[in-house]
N, C-alpha and C positions, 0 to 999 in steps of 0.2 A: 697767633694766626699765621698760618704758612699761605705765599704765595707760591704756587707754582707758575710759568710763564713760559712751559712747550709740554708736549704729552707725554714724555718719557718724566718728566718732573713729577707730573702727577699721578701719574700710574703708579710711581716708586712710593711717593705719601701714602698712599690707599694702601698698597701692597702689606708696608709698615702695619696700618691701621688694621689689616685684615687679620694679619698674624696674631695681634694679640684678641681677636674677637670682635672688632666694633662691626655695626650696623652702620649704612651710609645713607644720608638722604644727600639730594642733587636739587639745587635750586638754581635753573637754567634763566641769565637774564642778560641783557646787554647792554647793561652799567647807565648810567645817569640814573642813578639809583636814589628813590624816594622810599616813605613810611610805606607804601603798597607792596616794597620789595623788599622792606625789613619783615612784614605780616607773614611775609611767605618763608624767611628764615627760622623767625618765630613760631609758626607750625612747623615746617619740619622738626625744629626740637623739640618742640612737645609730643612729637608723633616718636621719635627715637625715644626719649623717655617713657613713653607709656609702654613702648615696647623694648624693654634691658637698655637704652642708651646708646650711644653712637657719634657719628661726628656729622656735622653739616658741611658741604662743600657747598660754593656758588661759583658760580662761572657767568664771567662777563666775558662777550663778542658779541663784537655787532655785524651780524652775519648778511655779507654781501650778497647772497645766494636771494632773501627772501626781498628783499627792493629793485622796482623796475626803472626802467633805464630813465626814466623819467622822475622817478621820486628820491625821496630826502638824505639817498648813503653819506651824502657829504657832510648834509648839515643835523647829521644824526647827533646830537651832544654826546658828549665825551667828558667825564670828570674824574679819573683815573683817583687821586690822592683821597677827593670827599668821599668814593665808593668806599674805598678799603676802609676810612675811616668809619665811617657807616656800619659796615661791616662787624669792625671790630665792637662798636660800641652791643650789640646783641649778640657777640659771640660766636659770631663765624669760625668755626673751626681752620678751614682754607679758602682758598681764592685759584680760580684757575683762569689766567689772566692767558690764552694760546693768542698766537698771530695767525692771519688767512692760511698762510704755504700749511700752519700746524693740523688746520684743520681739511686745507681741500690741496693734496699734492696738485703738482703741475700733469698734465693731462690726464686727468680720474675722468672718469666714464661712465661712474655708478651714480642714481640718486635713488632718493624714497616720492613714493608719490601715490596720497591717497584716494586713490580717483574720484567717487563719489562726491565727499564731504570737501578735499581741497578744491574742485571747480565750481561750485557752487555761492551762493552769498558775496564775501570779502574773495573768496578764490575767483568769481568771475569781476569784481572790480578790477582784482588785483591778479592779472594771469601769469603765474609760478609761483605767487606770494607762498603759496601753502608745499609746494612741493619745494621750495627753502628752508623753510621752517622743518620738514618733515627728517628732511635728508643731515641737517645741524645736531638736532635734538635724538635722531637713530645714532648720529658719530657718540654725541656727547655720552648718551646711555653708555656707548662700547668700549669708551676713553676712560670711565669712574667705573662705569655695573655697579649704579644705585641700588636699592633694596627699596624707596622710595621719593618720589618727584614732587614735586610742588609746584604746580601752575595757577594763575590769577582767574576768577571766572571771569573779569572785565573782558579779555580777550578770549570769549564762550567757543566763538567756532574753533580755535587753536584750541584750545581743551578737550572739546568731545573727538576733534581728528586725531588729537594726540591718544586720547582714549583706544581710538578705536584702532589705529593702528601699533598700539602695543598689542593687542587682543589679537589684532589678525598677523604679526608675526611673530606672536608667543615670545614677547620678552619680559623677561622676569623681574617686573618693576608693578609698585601699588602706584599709582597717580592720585597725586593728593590735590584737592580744589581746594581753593583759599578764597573767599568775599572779596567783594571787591571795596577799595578804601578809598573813602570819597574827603575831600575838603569839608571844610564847613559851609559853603555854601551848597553843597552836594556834587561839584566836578568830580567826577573820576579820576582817580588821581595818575599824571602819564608823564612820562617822561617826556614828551613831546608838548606839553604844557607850558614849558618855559621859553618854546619859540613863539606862544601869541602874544601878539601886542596888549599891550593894557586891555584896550577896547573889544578885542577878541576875548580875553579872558574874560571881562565880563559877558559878554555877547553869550559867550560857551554854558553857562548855568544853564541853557533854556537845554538840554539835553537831557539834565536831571528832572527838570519839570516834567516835561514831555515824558518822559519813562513812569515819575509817580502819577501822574494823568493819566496813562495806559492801564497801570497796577489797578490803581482803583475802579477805573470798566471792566476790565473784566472779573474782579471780584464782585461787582453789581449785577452780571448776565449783560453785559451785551453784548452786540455780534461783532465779527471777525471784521467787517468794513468798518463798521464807529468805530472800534479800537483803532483802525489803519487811520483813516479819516480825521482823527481825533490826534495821533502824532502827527498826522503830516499840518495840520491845522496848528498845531502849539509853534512847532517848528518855522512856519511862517511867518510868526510874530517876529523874528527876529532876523531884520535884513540883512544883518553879518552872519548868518546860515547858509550852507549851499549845501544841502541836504542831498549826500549821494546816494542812501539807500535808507529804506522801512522795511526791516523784513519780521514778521511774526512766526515761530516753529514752533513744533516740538522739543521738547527742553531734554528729551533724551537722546532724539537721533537728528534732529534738525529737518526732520520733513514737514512737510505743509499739514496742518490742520486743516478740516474742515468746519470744525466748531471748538469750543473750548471745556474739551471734556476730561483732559489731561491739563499737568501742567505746560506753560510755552514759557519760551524766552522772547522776548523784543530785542532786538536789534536792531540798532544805531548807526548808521557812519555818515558823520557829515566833514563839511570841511570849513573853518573859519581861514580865511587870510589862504596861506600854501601848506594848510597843517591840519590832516585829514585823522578826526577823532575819531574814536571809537567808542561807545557804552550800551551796556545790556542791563535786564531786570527779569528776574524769572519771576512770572505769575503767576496764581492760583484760580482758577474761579472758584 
């Protein structure tokens, strides 16, 4: 497994890799790396395999861009040695390990920003969260020029803007979704998991309830308020909750439903202790 650790490092790997033929998939994460971010190594090379074969790249940075001035950049975990290791045990081809200056020179001017879908949901909890995110993941595309990407649905609204802003600036990448991988109790599995307290960690399962309680309403017909009504109810049970948002959409473009005539996704954000979760469930009726 090659690291690379600035973008001239890694542009010159690829280049390598180009010349003899390989196809590249790009699995964009910012390390404290669990099983949910081997799944997604793990599909891209089955995706490269099904299609002649190729190399996986991953790339950790924890991008300063998408945290506001008030949330967790500091106490983002960081486990440099267990990632690679990680890594290597599924066969990461390379590692692009870049620093801030590699990725944002000293006075740039430019960003990406999806209007619509980044202010909206998580983009209005979080204002710029998504125009972070956008402006990282457009460098990273330009740094590798994947052939295809790999993203978590756990984190659903960063997938479909990510979607959508390939499409609307014609870049020449497949976006791969990947399930989201839960614990055995059903958590969702996060990197940000390891900063709850015990007590938080258990508190945290009622997320997963709350989500298969939704699934099942609306597989039964009922309406758009029981479904709301009925998370926000489960969610209450548990006084280590601080329930920041319920939002119910459409699963393709994120607009509001009027009924459940398509499928939706649920969406989750709560906060246990200073550690603001995230989890989704796409439904059928």
């Amino acid at each position: 497994m090659q690291i690379c650790r600035s973008t001239q490092a890694m542009r010159e790997c690829i280049r390598n890799w180009r010349q003899n033929g390989a196809q590249l998939a790009l699995v964009p994460t910012m390390g404290a790396l669990h099983e949910g971010h081997l799944a997604l190594v793990t599909r891209a090379r089955a995706w490269l395999d099904a299609h002649g074969g190729g190399r996986v790249v991953t790339s950790i940075f924890v991008n300063p861009t998408q945290f506001g001035p008030n949330e967790d950049l500091a106490k983002y975990p960081r486990d440099e040695e267990n990632d690679l290791t990680l890594l290597r045990s599924v066969g990461c081809d390379a590692v692009f390990l870049p620093q801030v200056h590699d990725i944002y020179r000293p006075h740039a001017q430019t960003h990406v920003e999806v209007a619509g879908l980044g202010g909206m949901l998580m983009g209005e909890l979080r204002p710029g969260h998504f125009r972070g995110v956008a402006t990282v993941v457009t460098k990273l595309f330009n740094i590798t020029q994947p052939d295809v990407a790999a993203f978590g649905e756990k984190d659903y609204q960063q997938l479909t803007l990510i979607r959508q802003m390939v499409a609307d600036l014609d870049i020449p990448v497949d976006i791969l979704p990947v399930p989201t991988v839960r614990e055995a109790d059903g958590l969702a599995m996060s990197s940000r998991n390891r900063r709850l307290t015990p007590e938080d960690r258990a508190a945290a399962t009622v997320l997963a309830r709350a989500l298969d309680q939704a699934q099942a309403q609306v597989a039964a017909g009922a309406t758009l308020q029981a479904v709301h009504d009925g998370l926000r109810d489960m969610l209450a049970t548990e006084p280590r909750a601080d329930t920041q948002s319920i939002d119910i959409r459409d699963a393709d473009d994120l607009s509001q439903p009027t009924a459940f005539s398509r499928p939706v996704v649920i969406l989750l954000a709560v906060r246990f202790g200073d550690v603001l979760l995230i989890d989704q469930r796409v439904a059928h009726p």
